[in-house]
C-alpha positions in Angstrom: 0.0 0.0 0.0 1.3 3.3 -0.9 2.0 6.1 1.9 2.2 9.8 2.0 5.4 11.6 2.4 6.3 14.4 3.7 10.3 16.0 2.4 11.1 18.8 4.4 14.7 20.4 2.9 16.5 22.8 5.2 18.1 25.9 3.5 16.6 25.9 0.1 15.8 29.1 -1.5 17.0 31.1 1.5 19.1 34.6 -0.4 20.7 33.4 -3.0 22.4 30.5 -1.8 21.0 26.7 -2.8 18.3 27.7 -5.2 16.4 25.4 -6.4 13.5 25.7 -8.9 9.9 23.8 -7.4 9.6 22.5 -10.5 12.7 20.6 -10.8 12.4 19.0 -7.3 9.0 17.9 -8.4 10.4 16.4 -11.2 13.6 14.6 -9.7 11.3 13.2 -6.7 9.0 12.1 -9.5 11.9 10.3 -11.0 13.3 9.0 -8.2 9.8 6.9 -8.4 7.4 8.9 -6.0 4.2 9.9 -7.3 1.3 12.4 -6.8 4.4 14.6 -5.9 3.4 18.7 -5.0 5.7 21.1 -3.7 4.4 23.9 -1.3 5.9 27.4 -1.9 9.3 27.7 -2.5 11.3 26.9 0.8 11.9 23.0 0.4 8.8 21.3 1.3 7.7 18.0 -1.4 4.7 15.9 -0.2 4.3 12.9 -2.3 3.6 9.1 -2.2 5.5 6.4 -1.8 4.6 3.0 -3.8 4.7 -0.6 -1.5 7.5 -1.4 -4.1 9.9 1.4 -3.3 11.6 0.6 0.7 13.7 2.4 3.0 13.7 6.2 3.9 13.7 8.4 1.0 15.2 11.4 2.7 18.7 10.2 1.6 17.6 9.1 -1.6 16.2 12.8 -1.9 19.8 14.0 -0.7 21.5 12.5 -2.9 19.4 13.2 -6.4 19.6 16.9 -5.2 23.7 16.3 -5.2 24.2 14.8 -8.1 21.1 16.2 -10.4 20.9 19.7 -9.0 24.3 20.5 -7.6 23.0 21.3 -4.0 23.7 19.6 -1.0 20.8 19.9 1.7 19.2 17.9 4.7 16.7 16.2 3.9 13.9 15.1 6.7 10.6 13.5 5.8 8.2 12.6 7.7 5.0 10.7 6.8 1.2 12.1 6.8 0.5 10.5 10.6 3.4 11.9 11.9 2.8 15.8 10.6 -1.0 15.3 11.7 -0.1 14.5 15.4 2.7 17.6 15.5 0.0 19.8 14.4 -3.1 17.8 16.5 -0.3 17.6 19.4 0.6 21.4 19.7 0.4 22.7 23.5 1.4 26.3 22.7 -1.8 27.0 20.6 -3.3 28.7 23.4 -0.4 30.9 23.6 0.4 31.7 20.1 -1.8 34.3 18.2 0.6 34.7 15.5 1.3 31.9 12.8 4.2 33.3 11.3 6.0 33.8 14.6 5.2 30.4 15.7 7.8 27.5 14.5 7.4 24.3 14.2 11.1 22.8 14.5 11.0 19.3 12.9 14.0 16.9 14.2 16.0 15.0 11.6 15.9 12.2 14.5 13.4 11.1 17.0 16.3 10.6 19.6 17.6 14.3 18.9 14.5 15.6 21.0 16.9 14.5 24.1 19.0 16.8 23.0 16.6 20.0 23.7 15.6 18.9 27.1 18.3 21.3 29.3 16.6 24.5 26.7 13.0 23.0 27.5 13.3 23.6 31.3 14.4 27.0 31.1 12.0 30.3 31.3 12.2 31.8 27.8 9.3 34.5 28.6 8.4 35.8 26.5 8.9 33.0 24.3 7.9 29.6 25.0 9.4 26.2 24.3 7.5 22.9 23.9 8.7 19.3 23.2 6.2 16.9 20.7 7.8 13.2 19.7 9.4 14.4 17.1 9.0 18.2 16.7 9.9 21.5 18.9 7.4 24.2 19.4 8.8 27.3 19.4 6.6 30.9 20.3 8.9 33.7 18.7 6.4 36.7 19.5 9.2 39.1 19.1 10.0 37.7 15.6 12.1 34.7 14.4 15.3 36.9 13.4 15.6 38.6 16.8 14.7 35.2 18.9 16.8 33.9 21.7 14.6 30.8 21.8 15.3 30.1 17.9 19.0 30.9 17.7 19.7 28.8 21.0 17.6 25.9 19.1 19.5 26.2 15.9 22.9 26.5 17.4 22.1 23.3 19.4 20.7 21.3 16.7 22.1 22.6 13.4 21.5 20.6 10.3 19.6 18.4 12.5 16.4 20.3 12.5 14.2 22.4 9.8 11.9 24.5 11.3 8.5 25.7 9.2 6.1 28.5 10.7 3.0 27.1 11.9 0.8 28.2 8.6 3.1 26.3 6.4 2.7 23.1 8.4 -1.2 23.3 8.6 -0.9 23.4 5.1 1.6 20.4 4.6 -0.8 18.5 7.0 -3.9 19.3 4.2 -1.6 18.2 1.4 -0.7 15.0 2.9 -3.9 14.6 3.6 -3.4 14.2 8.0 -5.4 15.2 10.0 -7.7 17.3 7.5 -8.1 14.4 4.7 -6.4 14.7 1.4 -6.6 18.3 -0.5 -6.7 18.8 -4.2 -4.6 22.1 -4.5 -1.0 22.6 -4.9 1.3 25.5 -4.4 
């Protein structure tokens, strides 16, 4: 049975370095064997669907096509359509956060590296505010992502092994991979 995928790719499109067109990473996931494959604006996020015949995680598969076919080397994290429903379903700073844009969604490149953010989750980050999911970091930047404390301690910890999307671009990655909202029809 086929499954949908979720390929986020950190530091994509970001100034000028690692540009990469949507429609080329459509295409080079497409050939890699995916299908149904959509890309959602133009940061590094392909949801698609895996076929029962293809095995194994595709982020390095990704990694590697995006070497070798597109000359940029980026980490690739994907996550399937259960496990970006529950980040969004699983969310305890919803209450708190009346800003979508200032509210990021760090995603970890491995389950075990949420161990890792433990010390920065029991400190007071006010106004900020820190949460832990299973696999995802909840971070309330109401002073702005570029001027956090919060973000910059989360990056510098984790590097490369984390992405981190605002909360309106994962809602919308839920939709497309059809979580917790059922399959959508659009793509971006």
């Amino acid at each position: 049975m086929a499954s949908r995928k979720v390929a986020l790719i950190r530091g994509i499109n970001v100034g000028r370095a690692k540009r990469v067109a949507m429609a080329d990473l459509r295409a080079l996931v497409s050939r890699l064997g995916y299908g149904d494959v959509q890309t959602l604006l133009n940061s590094g996020n392909v949801v698609f669907t895996v076929p029962a015949l293809l095995r194994g995680d595709p982020a390095p598969r990704i990694e590697k096509a995006m070497a070798a076919r597109l000359g940029v080397s980026a980490r690739v994290t994907v996550l399937d359509a259960a496990e970006i429903a529950g980040a969004v379903k699983g969310n305890p700073l919803l209450t708190l956060a009346d800003n979508p844009s200032r509210l990021l969604v760090a995603v970890l490149a491995r389950p075990q590296d949420r161990a890792r953010l433990k010390p920065l989750a029991g400190r007071d980050w006010a106004p900020e505010a820190l949460a832990l999911g299973k696999r995802v970091a909840y971070l309330w930047c109401p002073q702005g992502i570029l001027a956090s404390p919060l973000a910059k301690a989360v990056d510098r910890l984790l590097g490369d092994d984390s992405t981190a999307r605002n909360w309106a671009t994962l809602m919308k990655l839920d939709a497309l991979a059809g979580g917790s909202r059922g399959p959508a029809s659009s793509s971006a």
